[in-house]
N, C-alpha and C positions, 0 to 999 in steps of 0.2 A: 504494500500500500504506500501509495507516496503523499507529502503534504503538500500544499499548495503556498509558495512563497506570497508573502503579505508585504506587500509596499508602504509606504507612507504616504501621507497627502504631500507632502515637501517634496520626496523622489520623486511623483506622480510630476506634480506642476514643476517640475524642473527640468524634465524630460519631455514636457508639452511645448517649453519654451524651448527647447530644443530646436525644437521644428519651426515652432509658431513665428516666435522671437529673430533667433541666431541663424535662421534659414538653411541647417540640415537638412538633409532630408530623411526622411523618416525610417527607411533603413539604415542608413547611417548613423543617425544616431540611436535606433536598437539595439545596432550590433556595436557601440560601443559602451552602452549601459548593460548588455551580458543579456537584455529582453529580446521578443521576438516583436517583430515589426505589426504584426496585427494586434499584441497587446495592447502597442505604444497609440495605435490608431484607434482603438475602442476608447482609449483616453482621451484622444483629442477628440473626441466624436458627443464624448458624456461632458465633458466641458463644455464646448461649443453648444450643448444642448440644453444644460444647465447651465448658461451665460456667466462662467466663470465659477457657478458655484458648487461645483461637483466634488468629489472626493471630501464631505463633512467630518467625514466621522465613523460612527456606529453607526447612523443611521436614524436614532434615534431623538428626535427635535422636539424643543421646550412648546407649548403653546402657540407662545409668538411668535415663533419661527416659522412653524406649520403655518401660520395665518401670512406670515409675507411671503411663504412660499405660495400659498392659494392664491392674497391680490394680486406679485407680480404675472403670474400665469394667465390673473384675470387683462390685468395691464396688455400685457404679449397677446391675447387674442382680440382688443377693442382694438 
């Protein structure tokens, strides 16, 4: 059985800037962070998706979080 390596939100957004930022390209900078290049792109994809605010956490958000993640969503569809 194998485990599944766990990243940080820091590695995460720092390897996004990678690409995003310092203009790598996204195999290139996979294979020099030791990841695979469709990791590194499900990350810019969930970022890009969640406008920056991806990789929180656990997952798990106070009230008021949950409520600004609802308005901006409402905001992004008006």
């Amino acid at each position: 059985m194998t485990t599944r390596k766990k990243y940080s939100k820091e590695f995460k957004l720092d390897a996004i800037s990678l690409v995003l930022d310092q203009g790598y390209s996204q195999t290139d900078a996979a294979r020099s962070l030791g990841i695979t290049p469709n990791m590194l792109g499900r990350w810019i994809r969930e970022h890009r998706r969640d406008d920056g605010q991806a990789f929180r956490g656990n997952g798990k958000l106070t009230p008021e979080q949950e409520e600004i993640r609802r308005l901006k969503a409402q905001v992004k569809r008006l």
